[in-house]
C-alpha positions, 0 to 999 in steps of 0.5 A, a space after each residue: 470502469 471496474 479497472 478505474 475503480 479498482 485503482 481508486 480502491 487501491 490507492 484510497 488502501 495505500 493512502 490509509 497504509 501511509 497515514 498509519 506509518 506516519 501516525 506510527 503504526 505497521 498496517 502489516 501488523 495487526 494487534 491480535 487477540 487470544 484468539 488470533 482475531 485482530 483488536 478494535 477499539 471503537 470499530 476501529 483496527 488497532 496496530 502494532 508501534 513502529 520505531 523510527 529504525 523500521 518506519 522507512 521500511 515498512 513505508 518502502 514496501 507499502 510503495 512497493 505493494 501499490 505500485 505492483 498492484 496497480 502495475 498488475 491490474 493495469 496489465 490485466 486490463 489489457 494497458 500497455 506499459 511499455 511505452 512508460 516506464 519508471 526507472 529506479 529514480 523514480 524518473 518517467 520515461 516516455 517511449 
């Protein structure tokens, strides 16, 4: 159950990481006060702007950090992932 939990978790973070991507905004790159504590306006995280240029990149590696994490998490809860496996295409392979 916690391994459930910790995967909704998961992508409830990557949901919120893309919708500020689209909206802009590197959910990797806080704005920081003088103290090095990250702004809030309204309770809320304030983060720095993406240009176009940089928006797919930052987007690439978000994909990349949640399906680490839940390929990780998944081997750590004892789930065999060999017989499914997804190639660069994206493309699901079953065994």
């Amino acid at each position: 159950t916690s391994e459930i939990e910790n995967r909704q978790s998961l992508a409830e973070e990557f949901r919120d990481k893309i919708q500020l991507i689209e909206n802009g905004k590197n959910p990797y790159s806080p704005v920081l006060d003088d103290k090095g504590s990250p702004v809030k306006e309204e309770g809320v995280t304030v983060y720095e702007e993406l240009d176009n240029d940089t928006k797919d990149i930052i987007k690439a590696r978000a994909i990349d950090d949640f399906v680490t994490e839940i390929t990780l998490n998944a081997v750590d809860a004892g789930a065999d992932l060999v017989p499914f496996i997804i190639d660069d295409e994206g493309d699901h392979h079953h065994r």
